[in-house]
Each structure stands twice: as C-alpha cells, then as structure tokens.
C-alpha positions in Angstrom: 130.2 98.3 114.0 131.4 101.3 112.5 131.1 100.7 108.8 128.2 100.1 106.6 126.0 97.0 107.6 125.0 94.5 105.0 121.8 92.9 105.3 120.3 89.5 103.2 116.9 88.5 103.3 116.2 84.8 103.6 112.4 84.2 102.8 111.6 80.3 103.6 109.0 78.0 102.5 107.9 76.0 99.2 104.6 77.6 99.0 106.8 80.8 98.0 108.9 78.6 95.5 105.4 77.4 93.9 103.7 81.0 94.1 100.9 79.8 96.4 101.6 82.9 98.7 103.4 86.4 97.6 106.3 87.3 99.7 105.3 90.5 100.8 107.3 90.7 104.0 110.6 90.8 102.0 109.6 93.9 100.6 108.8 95.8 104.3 111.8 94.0 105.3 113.7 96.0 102.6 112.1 99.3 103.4 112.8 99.2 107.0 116.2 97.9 106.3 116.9 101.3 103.7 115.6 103.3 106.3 118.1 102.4 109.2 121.3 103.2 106.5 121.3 99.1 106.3 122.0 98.3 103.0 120.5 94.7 101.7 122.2 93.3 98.0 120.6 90.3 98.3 117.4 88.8 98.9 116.7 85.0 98.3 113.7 82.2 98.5 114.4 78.9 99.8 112.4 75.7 100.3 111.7 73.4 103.2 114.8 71.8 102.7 117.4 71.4 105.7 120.4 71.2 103.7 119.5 74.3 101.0 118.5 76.7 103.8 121.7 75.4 105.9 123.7 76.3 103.1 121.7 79.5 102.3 122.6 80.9 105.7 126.3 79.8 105.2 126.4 82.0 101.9 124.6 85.4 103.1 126.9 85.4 106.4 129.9 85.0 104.2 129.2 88.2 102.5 127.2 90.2 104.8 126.7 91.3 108.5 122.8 90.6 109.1 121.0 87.4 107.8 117.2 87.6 108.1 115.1 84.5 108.0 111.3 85.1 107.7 109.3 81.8 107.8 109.7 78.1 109.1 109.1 78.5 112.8 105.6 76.2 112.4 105.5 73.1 114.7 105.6 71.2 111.7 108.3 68.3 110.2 108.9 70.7 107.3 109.7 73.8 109.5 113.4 73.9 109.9 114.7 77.5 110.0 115.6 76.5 113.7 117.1 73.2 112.4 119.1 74.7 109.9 120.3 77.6 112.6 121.2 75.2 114.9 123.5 73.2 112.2 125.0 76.1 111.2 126.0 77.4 114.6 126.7 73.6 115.6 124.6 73.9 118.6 122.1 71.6 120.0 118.3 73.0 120.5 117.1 72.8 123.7 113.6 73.3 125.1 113.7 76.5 127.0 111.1 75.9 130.4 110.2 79.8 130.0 109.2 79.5 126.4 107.7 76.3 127.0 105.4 77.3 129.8 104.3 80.8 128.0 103.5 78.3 125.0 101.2 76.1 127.3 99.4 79.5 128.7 98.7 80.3 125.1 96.6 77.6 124.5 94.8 77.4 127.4 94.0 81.0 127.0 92.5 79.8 123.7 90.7 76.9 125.3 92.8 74.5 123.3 95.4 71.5 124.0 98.4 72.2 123.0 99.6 69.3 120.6 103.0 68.1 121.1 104.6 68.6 117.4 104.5 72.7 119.0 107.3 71.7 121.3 109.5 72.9 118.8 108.0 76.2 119.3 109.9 76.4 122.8 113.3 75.5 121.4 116.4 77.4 121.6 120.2 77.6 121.1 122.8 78.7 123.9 123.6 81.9 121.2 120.0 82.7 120.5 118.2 85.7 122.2 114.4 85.0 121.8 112.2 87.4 120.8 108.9 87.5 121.3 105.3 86.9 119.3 102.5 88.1 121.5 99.9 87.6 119.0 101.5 84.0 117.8 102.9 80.9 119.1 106.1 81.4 117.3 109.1 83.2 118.8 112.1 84.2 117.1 115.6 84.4 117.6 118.3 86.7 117.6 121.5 85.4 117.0 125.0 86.3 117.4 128.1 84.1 115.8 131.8 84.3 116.9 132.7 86.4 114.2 129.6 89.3 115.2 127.6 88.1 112.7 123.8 88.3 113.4 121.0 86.1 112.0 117.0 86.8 112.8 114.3 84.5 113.2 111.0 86.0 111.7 107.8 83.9 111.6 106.0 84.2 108.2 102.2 85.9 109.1 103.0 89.2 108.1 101.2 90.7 110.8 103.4 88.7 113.6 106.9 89.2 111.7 105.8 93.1 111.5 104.9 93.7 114.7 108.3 91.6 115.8 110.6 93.7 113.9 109.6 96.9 114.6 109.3 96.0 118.6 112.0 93.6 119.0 114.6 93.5 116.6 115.0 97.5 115.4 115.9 98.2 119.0 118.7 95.1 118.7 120.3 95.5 115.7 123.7 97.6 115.6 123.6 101.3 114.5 124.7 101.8 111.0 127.5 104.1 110.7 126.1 105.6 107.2 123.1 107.2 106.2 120.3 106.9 103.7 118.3 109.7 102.3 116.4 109.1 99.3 113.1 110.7 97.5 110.8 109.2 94.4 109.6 111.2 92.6 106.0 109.7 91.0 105.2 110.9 87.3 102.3 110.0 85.1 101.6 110.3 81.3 105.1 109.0 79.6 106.1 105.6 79.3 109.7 104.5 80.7 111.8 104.4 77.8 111.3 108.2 76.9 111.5 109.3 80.5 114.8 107.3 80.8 115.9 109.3 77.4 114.9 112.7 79.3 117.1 112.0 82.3 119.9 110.0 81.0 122.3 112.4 82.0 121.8 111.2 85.4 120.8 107.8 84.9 124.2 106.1 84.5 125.8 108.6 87.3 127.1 106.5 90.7 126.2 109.5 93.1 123.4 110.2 93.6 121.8 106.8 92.6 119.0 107.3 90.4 116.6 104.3 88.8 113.3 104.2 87.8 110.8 101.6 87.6 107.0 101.4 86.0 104.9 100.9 88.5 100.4 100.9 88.0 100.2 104.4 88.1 103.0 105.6 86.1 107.0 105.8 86.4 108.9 106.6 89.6 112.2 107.6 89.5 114.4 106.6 92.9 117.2 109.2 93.7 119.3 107.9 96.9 122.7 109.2 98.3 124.6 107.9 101.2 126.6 110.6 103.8 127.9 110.2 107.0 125.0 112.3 108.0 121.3 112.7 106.8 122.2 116.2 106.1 125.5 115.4 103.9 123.2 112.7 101.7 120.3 115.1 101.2 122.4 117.8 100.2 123.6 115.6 97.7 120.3 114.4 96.5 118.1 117.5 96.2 119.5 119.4 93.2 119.2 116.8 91.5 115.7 116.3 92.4 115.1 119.7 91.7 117.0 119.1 88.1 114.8 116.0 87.3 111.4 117.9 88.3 112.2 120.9 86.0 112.8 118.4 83.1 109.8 116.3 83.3 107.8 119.3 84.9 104.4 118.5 83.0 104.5 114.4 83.7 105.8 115.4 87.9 103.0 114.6 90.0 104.4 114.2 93.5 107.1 112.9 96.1 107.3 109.8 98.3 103.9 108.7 99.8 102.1 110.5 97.1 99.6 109.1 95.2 97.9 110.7 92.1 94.7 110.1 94.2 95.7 111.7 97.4 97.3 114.4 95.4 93.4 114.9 93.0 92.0 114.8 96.8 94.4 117.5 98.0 93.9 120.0 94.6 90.2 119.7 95.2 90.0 120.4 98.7 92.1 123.5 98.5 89.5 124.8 95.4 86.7 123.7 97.8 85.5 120.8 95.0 84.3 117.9 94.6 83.8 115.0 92.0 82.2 111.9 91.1 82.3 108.8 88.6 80.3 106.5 86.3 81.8 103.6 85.2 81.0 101.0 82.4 84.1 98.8 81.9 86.2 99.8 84.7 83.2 98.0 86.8 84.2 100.1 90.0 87.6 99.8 89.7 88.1 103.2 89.4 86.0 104.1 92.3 87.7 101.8 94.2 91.1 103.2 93.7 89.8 106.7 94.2 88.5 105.1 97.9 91.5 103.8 98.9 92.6 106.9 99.7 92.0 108.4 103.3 90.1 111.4 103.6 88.3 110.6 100.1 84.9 111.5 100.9 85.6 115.3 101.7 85.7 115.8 98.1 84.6 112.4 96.3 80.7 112.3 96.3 80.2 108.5 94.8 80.2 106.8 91.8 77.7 104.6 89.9 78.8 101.4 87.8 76.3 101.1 84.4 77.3 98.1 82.9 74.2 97.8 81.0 72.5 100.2 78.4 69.5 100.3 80.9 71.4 101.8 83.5 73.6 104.4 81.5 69.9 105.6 80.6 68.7 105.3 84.4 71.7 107.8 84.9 70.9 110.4 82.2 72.3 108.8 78.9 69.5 109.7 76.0 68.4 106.5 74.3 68.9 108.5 71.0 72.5 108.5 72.0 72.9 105.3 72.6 71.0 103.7 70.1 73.1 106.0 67.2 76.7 106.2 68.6 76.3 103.2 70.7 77.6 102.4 74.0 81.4 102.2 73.4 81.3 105.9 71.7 82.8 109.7 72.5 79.1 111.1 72.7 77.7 108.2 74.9 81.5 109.2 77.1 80.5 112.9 77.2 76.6 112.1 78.4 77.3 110.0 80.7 80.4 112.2 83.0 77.4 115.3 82.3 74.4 113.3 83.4 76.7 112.1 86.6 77.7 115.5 87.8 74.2 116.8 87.4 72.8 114.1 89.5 75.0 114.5 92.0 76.1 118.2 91.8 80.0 118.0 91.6 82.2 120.1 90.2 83.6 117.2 88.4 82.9 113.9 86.7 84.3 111.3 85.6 83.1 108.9 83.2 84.7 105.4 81.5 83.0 103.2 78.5 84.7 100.8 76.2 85.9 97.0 75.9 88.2 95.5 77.7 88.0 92.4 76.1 88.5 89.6 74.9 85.4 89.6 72.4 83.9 91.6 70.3 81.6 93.9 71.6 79.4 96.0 69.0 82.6 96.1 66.2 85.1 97.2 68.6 88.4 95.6 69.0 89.4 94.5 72.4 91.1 97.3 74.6 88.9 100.1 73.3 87.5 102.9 75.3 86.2 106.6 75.6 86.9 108.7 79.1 85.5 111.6 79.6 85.9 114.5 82.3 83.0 117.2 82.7 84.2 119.9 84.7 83.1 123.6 85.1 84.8 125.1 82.0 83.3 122.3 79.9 83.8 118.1 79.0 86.9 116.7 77.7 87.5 113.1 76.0 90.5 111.1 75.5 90.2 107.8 73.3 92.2 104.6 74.8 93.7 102.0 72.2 96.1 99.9 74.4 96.3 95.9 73.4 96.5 93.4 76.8 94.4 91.0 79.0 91.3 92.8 80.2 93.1 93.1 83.9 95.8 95.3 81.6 93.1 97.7 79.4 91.0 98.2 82.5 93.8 99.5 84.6 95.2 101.5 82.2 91.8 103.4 81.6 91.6 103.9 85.4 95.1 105.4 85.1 94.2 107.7 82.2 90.4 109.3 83.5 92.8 110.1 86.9 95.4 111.6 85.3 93.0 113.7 83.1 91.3 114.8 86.5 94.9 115.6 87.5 96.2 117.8 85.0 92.8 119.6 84.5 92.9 120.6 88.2 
C-alpha cells in the first residue's frame, strides 16, 4: 500500500466495559503501531455482543486499513470475535483438522481432556490466515477482505497477544509508506498548565506535533513529525526539541525511556555515590519505586520504613526530638535522613514523615509532610501541603524527595 496505513483497535469483552480488568494491551498495541509509521485514530471497547462487535468491525474498516481485535477467542458462548468476523466477511466457520489436532495435543500434553465447547478454538474462515499461540489454546486470524482490508484476531492474555504480534503479525502486515520519529521529553517540578504557558508557541503548531500529558512523575511533552524517511521526520523534530529543552532547562530531566530514577541511578554512579531512604508515610513506596529500576543496587544501599515513634528512635531519631517537635515535623525530617546515612554510610539520604490522611494525626491536616535530603554539603527540607486521597499525598511526596535527590545531584 503506498500511502499511510490506518489502524483501529478493537478491545472485546464486558469485563472491560465494567472495569473488572484494565486494557493494557491497547496501549502496547498503540506503541508498536506508532512505531511501524502506522497511524491508529481510533481505539474502541466493545461487549460480548454479536451484533455491536459485528457492527464495530463494519465501522473501523469503513475508515481505516487495519482492524485489530484483541479478546473473544475463549471456547465460551459469549466469545464471538470469530462469530462476528465470520458475519461480516459472510463466510461460514469451519473446523480446520490441523488446528483441531494441535488443540487435542495441547491438552494431552497438559494431562487434560479437552472439553468440547474448545472446538471453536479450531475454527476458521476460507479468508483467514491463522496465526499461532504456542503458549495458549487460542489462535488468531489474519484476515484479508476484497477491498485489501485487513482484520487481526488477538486473544486477550497479554502475554499470548504480545508474543503473537510481535512473531506473527509484524512480519504480515504491509509496510507503511510514511515514517514516525518522535521523542518525550520527561520534566519534573511544574504543573501542566504553566509548562503549557512556557511552550505555547509550539503547542497549537501542526508540524511537528507536540502534546503533553501529566503523568505520576511529572509532565511529558510528545514532539512527533512524519517524513518519507526517518531522517526527513527527525530533522523536523529535533530543533524543536532542542527549543523546548532550553526553555524549561531547570524542570528537563530526560528523553524517552528515562525515568527520574534511572536518571538519580545514572548521576550517582558517574560521582561513584550512593544513597539510601527512611520512610514514615510513604510506607516503602518510595523504596519501591527507587527498586524498580534495573541496576538499582550499584548505588541504592536500602531503606528502612519507621512507621512508629519506636522505630524512628531504633534508627537514630533523639526522643527529645520527637517528644518536642513531634513526629510529623522539619527537625524530626532532618534527624531521621542524618541518622539513615550514618547507619548505612551513603553519600545520601533520603527521609519522608507526614500524614497522608484522612484523620488527624497530632494537629496536622491531612496531606502534610516534611522530606528531607542529607547529602555531603549538608540537609535540605522541603514542606508538602497538597489536598487528595492518601493514594494522591503519598505519591506526590515520593515525587518530590526524588526530585530533590535529582536537582541536588
């Protein structure tokens, strides 16, 4: 096809519709999609209903080139993606002997009958291509209409429709006669509305494409050009990149896969540091986002979570302190990121106390807390008043002690 493909996602299934499961294959769907110069405008949930998804497929082929079903390939009554395939195309299924007999093998591998409802497992259309599910019972299909349209069968285990796309559809689908290139640029620090104010000459601009979003750990801003080559679109892209960085220079705090964490990890390894945290509200959270980052422990020594008085004291906290300032205090802050980085001889600490509420906890209002950073040139603090559900205040204190870690480093 020598133009620019249009993809639609099709996610199917009621426990979607009622939130009992989060659709996270959509969104790998729409990364790998951006990434081949595919562009998707569309994505859309539908239910286990034969007519709705029949008519959903009849909707996204009327305005794009790729329709891409993930879900309802289950042996069940109430799995119909093949159904509602086979009623658009106005073919009958069929049970297809190969398909059938590598069905049977499955469950005997598993030392299991195979109950009949799975039948439906083995069907196919005369258009359909299937393609395969090693580590599942249910195949897809790759299909192609009269008019070069293609639809794709995904099953809904995110580790099955993954490992199907990128090993049996990528290597199908049509080359893209466009091309992507793209960066986001991750900041920290400044809330949306006044970044958007910073950029807005660019913001409203139709080449590049720019957008942000607020994401956990700050703002990203998207900028995306399309060329007829990778080189033509990133030429178009970078200076404005480069623009963007140089206004927000103090709130930039890396590209792409970055993470403030894996960007801490890689400042600290090139000084040949290390830190560590204590934790009261946060409760491990913030040791648990630090973690999540591979290649962590090089620098990242551990972390201890005081919830109670007795342990802030276990870990160096004077009972002076504690019984005058209180728990939730700057001083009780500073004693414990000191005590920490003594105990375990870091370069840095990190420490977190406060409420996260709701309650009332020693006079202080809900979403109150003290960070502090001790480092080698001394302790810092930064005070934390920020209204919310406790999920909210906690996460935004995590955000905060990491991006005072950052910008002291």
């Amino acid at each position: 096809m020598a133009k620019n493909l249009v993809a639609e996602i099709i996610s199917v299934g009621t426990e979607l519709l009622l939130g009992e499961i989060v659709d996270t294959n959509a969104t790998f769907l729409s990364t790998r999609l951006r990434d081949l110069g595919i562009t998707v405008y569309r994505k859309s949930t539908v239910g286990d209903n034969l007519e709705r998804l029949t008519e959903t497929i009849k909707n996204a082929l009327a305005r794009s080139d790729i329709a891409i079903l993930g879900g309802g390939l289950g042996p069940t009554d109430d799995d119909m993606t093949r159904e509602a395939i086979a009623a658009y195309m106005n073919e009958e299924p069929y049970v297809d002997k190969q398909l059938f007999k590598e069905l049977e093998e499955k469950f005997k591998a598993r030392n299991r009958p195979m109950p009949s409802n799975n039948t439906k497992q083995a069907w196919l259309i005369k258009s359909a291509v299937t393609l395969p599910n090693p580590i599942g019972t249910a195949p897809g299909w790759f299909v192609k209409t009269k008019d070069e349209k293609i639809i794709i069968t995904l099953p809904g285990p995110p580790q099955e429709m993954t490992r199907m796309w990128i090993e049996e559809v990528e290597p199908k689908l049509p080359v893209s006669s466009k091309c992507l290139y793209h960066t986001i640029i991750h900041t920290i620090g400044l809330g949306e509305s006044f970044l958007t104010e910073k950029i807005a000459k660019y913001t409203n601009i139709s080449e590049p494409g720019v957008g942000t979003y607020a994401r956990g750990s700050g703002v990203d801003i998207r900028v995306a050009a399309v060329g007829n080559t990778l080189e033509e679109a990133k030429l178009i892209v970078e200076p404005v990149v480069k623009d963007i960085c140089n206004i927000l220079s103090e709130y930039v705090f890396g590209f792409d896969d970055d993470t403030i964490v894996s960007v801490i990890k890689r400042k600290l390894d090139a000084k040949n540091q290390t830190f560590c945290c204590i934790e009261s509200l946060t409760g491990g959270m913030l040791a648990s986002q630090i973690a999540s980052c591979e290649g962590i422990s090089r620098c990242f020594k551990g972390s201890i979570t005081s919830y109670s008085n007795e342990i802030k004291e276990l870990a160096g906290v004077k009972s002076e302190t504690l019984e005058k300032f209180g728990a939730v205090s700057k001083e009780t802050a500073i004693e414990m990121a000191e005590s920490i980085r003594k105990l375990f001889k870091t370069d840095w600490a990190v420490s977190t106390t406060g409420v996260a509420g709701p309650g009332n906890l020693e006079g202080k209002r809900p979403g109150t807390a003290w960070i502090a950073l001790a480092g080698p040139e001394g302790t810092s603090t930064e005070f934390v008043d920020w209204p919310g559900s406790r999920e909210m205040v906690r996460q935004r204190v995590c955000k905060t002690a990491l991006n005072m870690l950052f910008k002291n480093l």
